[in-house]
SERO-266466 format. One record per residue (C-alpha): y, x, z; chain. Coordinates in steps of 0.2 Angstrom, whole numbers. Each point is the difference from the previous one (the first is absolute). Example, Ala and Ser with C-alpha at 12.3 -4.5 7.8 and 13.67 -1.06 7.14 Angstrom:
# residues 2
> -22|62|39|A;
> 17|6|-3|A;
This chain:
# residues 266
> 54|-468|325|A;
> -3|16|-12|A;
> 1|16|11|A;
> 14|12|-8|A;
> -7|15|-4|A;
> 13|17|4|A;
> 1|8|-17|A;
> -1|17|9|A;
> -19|-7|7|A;
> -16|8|-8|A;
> -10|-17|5|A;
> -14|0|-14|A;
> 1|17|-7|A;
> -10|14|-1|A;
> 4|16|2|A;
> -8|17|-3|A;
> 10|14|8|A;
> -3|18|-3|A;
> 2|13|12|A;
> -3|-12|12|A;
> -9|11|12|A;
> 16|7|10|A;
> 17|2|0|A;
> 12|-12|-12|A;
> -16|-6|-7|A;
> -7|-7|14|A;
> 15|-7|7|A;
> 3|-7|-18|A;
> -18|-8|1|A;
> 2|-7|17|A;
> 19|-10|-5|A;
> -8|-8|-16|A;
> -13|-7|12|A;
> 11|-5|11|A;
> 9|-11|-12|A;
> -14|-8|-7|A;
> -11|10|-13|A;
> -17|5|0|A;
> 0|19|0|A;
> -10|14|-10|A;
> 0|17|11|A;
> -4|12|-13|A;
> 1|19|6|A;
> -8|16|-5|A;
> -4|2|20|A;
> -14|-17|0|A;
> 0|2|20|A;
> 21|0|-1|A;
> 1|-16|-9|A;
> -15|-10|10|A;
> 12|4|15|A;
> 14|-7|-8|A;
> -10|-14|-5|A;
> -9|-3|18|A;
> 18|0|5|A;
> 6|-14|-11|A;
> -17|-13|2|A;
> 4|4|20|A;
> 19|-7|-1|A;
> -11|-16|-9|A;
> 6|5|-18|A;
> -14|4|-15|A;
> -4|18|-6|A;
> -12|9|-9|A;
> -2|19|-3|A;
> -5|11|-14|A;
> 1|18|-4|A;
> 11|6|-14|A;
> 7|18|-9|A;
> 14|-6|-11|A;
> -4|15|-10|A;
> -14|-7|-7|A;
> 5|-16|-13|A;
> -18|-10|-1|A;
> 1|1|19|A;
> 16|-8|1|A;
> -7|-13|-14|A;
> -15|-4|10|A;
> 8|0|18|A;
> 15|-11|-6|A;
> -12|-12|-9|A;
> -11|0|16|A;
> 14|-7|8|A;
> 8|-13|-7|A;
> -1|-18|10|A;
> -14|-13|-1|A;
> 12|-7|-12|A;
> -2|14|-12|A;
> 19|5|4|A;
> 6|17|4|A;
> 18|-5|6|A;
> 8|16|5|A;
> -7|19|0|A;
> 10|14|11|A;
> 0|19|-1|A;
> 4|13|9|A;
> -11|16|-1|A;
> 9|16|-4|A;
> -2|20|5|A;
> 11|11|1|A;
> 1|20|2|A;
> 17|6|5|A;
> 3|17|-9|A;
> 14|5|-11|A;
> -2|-1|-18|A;
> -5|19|-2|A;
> -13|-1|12|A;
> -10|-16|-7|A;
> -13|3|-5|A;
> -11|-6|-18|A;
> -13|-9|12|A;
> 12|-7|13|A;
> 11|-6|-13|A;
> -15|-12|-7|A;
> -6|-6|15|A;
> 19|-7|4|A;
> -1|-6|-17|A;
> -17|-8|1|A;
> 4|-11|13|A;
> 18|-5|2|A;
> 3|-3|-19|A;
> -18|-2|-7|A;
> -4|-10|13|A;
> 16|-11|-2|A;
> -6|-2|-20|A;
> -18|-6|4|A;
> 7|-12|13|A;
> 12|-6|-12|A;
> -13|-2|-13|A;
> -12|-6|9|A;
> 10|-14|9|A;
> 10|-6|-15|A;
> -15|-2|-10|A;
> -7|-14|12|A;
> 17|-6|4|A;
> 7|-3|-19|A;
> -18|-9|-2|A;
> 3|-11|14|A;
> 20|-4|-3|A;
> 8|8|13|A;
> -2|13|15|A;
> 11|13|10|A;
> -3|19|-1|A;
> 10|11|12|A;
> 0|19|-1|A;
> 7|12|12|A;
> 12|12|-7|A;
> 10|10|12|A;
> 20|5|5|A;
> -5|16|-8|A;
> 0|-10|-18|A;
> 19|2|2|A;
> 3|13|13|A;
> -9|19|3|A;
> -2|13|10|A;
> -10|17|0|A;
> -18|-2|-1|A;
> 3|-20|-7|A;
> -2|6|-20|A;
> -16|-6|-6|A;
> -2|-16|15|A;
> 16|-4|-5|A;
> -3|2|-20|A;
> -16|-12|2|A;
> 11|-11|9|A;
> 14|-3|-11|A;
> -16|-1|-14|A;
> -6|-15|11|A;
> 18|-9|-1|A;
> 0|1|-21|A;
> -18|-5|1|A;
> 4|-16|10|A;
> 16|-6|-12|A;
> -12|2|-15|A;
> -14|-10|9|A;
> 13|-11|4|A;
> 7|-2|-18|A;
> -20|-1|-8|A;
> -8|-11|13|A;
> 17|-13|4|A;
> -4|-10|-14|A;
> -17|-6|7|A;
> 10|-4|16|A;
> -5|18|8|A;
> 12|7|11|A;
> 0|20|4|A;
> 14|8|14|A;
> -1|16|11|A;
> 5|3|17|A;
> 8|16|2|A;
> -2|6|18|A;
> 11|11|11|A;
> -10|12|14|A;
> -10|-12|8|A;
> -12|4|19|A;
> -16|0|-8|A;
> -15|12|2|A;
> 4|9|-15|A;
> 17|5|9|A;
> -5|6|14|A;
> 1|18|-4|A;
> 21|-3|-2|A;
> 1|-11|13|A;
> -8|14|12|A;
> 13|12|-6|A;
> 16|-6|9|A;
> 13|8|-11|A;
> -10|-7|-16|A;
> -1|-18|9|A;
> 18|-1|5|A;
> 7|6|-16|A;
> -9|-13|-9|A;
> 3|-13|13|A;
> 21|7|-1|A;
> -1|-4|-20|A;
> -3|-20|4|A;
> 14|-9|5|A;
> -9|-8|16|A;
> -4|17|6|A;
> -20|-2|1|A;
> -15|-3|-12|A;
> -8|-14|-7|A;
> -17|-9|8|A;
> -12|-3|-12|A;
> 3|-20|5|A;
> 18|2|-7|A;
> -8|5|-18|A;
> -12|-14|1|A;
> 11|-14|2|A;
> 10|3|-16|A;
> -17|2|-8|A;
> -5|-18|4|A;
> 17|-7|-6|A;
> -2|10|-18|A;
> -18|-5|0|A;
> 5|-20|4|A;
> 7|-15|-9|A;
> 18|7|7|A;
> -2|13|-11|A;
> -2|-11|-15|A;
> 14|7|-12|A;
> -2|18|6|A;
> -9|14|-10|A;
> 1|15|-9|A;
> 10|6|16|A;
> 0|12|16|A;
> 5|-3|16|A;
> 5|12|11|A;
> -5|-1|18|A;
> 6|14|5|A;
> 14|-2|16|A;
> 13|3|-13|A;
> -5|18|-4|A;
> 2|-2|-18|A;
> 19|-8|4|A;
> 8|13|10|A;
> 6|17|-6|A;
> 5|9|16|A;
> 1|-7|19|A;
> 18|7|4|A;
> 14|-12|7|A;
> 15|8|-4|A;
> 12|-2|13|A;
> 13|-13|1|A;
> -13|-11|-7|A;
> 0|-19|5|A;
């Protein structure tokens, strides 16, 4: 009998996940394994991303780590060359690098404003570039970026992140509208405040964490494993007819204006 395979599995695919070294990108790394793929752990931080890989070949799945600063265009060519699968395939390629330095607009400054620029939405181009190059030659592929809630919504201190953000969402529908036609699909994944190591300074501060918990409707943050499932279903054959789009995940931040139940209410 012919085993159905779930279209939301990963069986056969390779992956190369960026950013895999902590945080979403780990957790993002560690689902596509566990649906099947074989997994690049590609991170600025070498030692990060052999941990993460250690961790997947211990549960029994395949892994491999590499360094990479997305910053840097051939490094992204060579490392997403380097791992495609021993069938020549690069089946799906996941990023989620960014920085951000939370100052008001007339307190950035020229040099802090690059460095937010050079990775979140440089960084975002030479993944796009790079990726949809070997995917258009090979007839298909997945791409997912990671934009943010703060393409939509702001807050003091949010300008430039949530400028290169918003930039990563435009990028990602023209990807999406250049590359569709060689069967390449391109979507973001725009997060909500997630428990990560990068958000622990907030999460210590217990005004700053229960505001942000207070703007979801479930009254709490994300975990990391909450963005990575919806990563593996846009990155799967469930997925098929989705792209040039952004998902939020985001505990219905972006949907609710105001908490107040009025009285009377029902």
């Amino acid at each position: 009998m012919k085993k159905n395979i779930s279209p939301f599995s990963l069986e056969n695919k390779t992956a190369a996940i960026i950013g895999a070294g902590a945080g979403i990108g780990e957790a993002v790394a560690v689902a596509c394994s566990d649906q099947g793929a074989s997994v690049a752990c590609l991170d600025v931080n070498l030692n990060s991303a052999q941990k993460t890989a250690q961790k997947i070949r211990s549960a029994g799945g395949e892994a491999e780590a590499a360094v990479l600063d997305v910053r840097d265009f051939n490094a992204v060519q060579s490392a997403l060359e380097a791992s495609r699968g021993s069938d020549g395939r690069l089946d799906i390629v996941i990023s989620t690098p960014a920085i951000n330095f939370r100052k008001s607009l007339a307190a950035y400054g020229e040099d802090e404003f690059y460095k937010v620029i050079d990775l979140n939405l440089k960084g975002g181009l030479n993944v796009l570039r790079a990726a949809g190059t070997i995917m258009a030659a090979q007839g298909g592929g997945s791409i997912l970026l990671f934009s943010s809630i703060r393409a939509q919504v702001v807050e003091p201190g949010q300008g430039v992140y949530a400028a290169t953000k918003a930039g990563i969402v435009q990028m990602v529908r023209t990807a999406a509208a250049e590359l569709g036609a060689s069967g390449v699909r391109v979507n973001a994944i725009a997060p909500g405040v997630v428990d990560t190591p990068l958000t622990q300074q907030i999460k210590a501060n217990k005004d700053w964490h229960d505001a942000y918990a207070a703007k979801c409707v479930f009254n709490r943050w994300a975990q990391p494993e909450e963005i990575a499932a919806p990563a593996v279903f846009l990155s799967s054959q469930a997925a098929s007819y989705i792209t040039g789009t952004v998902l939020f995940v985001d505990g219905g931040w972006t949907a609710v204006d105001g908490r107040f139940d009025p009285p009377g209410m029902t």
